[in-house]
N, C-alpha and C positions, 0 to 999 in steps of 0.2 A: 484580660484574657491573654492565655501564653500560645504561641503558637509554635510547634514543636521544629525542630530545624529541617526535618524529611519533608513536613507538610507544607514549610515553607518556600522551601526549592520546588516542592510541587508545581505550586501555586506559581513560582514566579516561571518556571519552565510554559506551564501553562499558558500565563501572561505573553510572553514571548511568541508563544506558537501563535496566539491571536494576533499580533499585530504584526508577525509576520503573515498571517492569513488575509487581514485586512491591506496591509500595503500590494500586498499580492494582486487583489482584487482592482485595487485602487492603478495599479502600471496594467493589469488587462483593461480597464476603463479607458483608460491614457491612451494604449495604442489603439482602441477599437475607435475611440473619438479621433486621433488623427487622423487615422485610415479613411474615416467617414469626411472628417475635414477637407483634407488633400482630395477625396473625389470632389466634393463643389466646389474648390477652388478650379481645379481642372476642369470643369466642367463650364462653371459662370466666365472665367477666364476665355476660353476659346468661345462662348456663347454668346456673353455681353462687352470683354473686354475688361470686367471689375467684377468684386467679389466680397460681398459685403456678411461678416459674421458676428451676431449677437451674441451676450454674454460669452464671450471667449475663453475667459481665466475664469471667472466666477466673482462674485462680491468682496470678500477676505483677500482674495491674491490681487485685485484692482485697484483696493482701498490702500495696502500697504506698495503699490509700487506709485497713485499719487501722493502718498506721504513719502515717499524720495526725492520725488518733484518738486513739492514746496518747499522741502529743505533745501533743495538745489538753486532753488528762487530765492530762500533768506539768505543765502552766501553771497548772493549779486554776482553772479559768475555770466548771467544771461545775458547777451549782447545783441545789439540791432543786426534785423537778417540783412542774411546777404544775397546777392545778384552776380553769380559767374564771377567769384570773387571780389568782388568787388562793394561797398558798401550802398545798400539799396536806398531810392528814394522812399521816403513813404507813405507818398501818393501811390507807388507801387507794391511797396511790402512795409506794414507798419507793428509785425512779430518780433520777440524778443528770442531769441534761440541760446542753447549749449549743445554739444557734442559729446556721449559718454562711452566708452563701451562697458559698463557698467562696473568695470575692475577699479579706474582710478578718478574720483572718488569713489572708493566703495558702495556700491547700490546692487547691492544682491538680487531684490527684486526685479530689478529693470534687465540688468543680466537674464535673469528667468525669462522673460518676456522676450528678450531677443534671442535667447535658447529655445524659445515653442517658434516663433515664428521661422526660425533655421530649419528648424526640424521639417516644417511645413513647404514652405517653398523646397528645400532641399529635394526632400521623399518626391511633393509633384514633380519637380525637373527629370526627376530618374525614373518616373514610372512610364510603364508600359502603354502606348495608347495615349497617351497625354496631348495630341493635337499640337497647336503651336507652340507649347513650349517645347517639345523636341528639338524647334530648330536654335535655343538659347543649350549653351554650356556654362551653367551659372554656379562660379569659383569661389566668389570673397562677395562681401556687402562693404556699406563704408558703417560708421560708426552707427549708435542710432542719434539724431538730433531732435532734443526735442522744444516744443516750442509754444511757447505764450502770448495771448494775443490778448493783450491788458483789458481788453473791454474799450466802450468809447468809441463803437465804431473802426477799431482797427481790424483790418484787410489784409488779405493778397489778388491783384488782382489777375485777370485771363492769364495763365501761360502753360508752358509744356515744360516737364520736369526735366527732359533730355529732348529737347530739338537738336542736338550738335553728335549725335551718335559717339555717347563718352562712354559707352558701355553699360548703364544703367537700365535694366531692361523692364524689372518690377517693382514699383511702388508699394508701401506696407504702413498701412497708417493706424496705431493705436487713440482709442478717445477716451479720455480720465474726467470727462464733464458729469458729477452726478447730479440727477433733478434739475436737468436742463429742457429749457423752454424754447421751443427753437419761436414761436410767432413773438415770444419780447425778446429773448437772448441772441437771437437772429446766428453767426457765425456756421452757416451749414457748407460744406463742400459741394458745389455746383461742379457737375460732370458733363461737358461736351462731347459725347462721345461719334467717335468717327467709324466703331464699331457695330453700331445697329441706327440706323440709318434715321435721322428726325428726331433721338431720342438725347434728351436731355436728365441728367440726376438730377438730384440733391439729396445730398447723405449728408444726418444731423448728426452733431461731433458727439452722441448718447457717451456716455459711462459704460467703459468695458467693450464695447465696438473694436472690431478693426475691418478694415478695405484694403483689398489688392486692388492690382490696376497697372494694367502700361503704363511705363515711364513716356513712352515717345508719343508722336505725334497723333496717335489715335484717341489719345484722351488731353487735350487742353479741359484744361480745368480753373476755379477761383474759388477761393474764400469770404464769402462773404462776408459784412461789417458785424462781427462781435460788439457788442453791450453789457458781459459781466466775462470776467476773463476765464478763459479756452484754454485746455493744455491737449498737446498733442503729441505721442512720442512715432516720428519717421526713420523707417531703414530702407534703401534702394541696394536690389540685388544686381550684382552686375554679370555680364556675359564676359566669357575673356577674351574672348575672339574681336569681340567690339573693342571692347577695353584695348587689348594690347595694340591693337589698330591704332587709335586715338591719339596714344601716348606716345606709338611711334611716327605720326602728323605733328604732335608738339616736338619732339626730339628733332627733328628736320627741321621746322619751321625755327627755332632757335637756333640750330647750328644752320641753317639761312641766313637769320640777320648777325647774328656775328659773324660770317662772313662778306657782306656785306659793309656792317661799320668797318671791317678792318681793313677793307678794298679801299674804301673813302676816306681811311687816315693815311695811308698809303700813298691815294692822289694827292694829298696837301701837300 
């Protein structure tokens, strides 16, 4: 069958209009679902302190940002976490971690991922009526880190993500666990919260999950002992007011002890 070249251009013109009709639909979906986002985050946030949202990307967008994860796993790029710089016991943190912004190596997905959650926290910080996040001016995040916990009983345990006021004010934690069993697979997020009074979590690391949450002292939290291995990808949004405080307490205290040592080579 011939199809005639007018009838063709029709048809593809047509083609066109539809799927620009359907992406159309598909970015009003998009914003009407952040919109709707950013209120329970604002809302659970100032209410409970954390903010926990189901199927967040969907199955398809989930599946292919933990298939960058394991590929980032088969590279052995993943290294034992760490503790305030410094290399953790693992009696206290027994995760395997990397750091991406998802540019280099290339992980377009993971990028997506840290581009919705921008979007999220960002819109809540600026809107109207937003309770305590008003009093954060939140500038940059760090990278996102994401992290493995092999199974076997590996842990993190009690701590606060920012007790040292480094400028880190919101926690954001994605879960790539699918067909996870939290009574044998155990690895849940235990929440101590200091924001509703007596009240204790536990958020299971589900597939497609994510959690806000205070960085500081209102929520100490632990990871329970994992038994089939856990992926997790984290970003901490920072305040810059804190932040630049912080750095300028490190800036001092450096040019403190170098002046210092150089008093005391001085005296010899």
């Amino acid at each position: 069958m011939t199809v005639s070249k007018d009838k063709k251009q029709t048809v593809e013109k047509q083609t066109e209009k539809e799927f620009a009709g359907d992406k159309m639909k598909s970015d009003e979906k998009s914003q009407s679902w952040i919109a709707e986002t950013v209120s329970v985050v604002i809302e659970h946030l100032n209410k409970f302190g954390a903010c926990v949202i189901d199927d967040f990307l969907g199955e398809r967008k989930g599946v292919r940002i933990l298939d960058e994860v394991l590929d980032l796993r088969k590279r052995e790029i993943f290294q034992e976490g760490q503790l305030a710089s410094v290399k953790a016991e693992k009696s206290i943190r027994s995760d395997k971690i990397t750091w991406t912004d998802g540019a280099s190596p290339p992980t377009p997905n993971i990028k997506n991922l840290i581009n919705m959650i921008d979007t999220i926290v960002m819109t809540a910080n600026k809107a109207p009526n937003n309770g305590v996040l008003s009093n954060y001016n939140i500038g940059s995040r760090t990278k996102a880190m994401i992290a493995c916990y092999p199974g076997e009983g590996t842990h993190y345990v009690k701590h606060i993500d920012n007790p040292n006021k480094d400028g880190r004010c919101i926690t954001a934690i994605y879960y790539l666990n699918k067909n996870w069993e939290p009574e044998k697979d155990g690895g849940s997020l235990k929440i101590y919260s200091a924001c509703v009074e007596g009240v204790i979590a536990q958020v299971d690391p589900f597939f497609d999950r994510v959690i806000f949450f205070w960085s500081d002292r209102r929520n100490p939290h632990e990871v329970l002992p994992a038994y089939r291995e856990r992926y997790a990808i984290t970003v901490w949004y920072m305040d810059e007011k804190e932040k630049s405080d912080f750095e300028e307490k490190k800036r001092l205290k450096v040019a403190s002890t170098s002046s210092t040592s150089d008093t005391q080579r001085s005296a010899i």
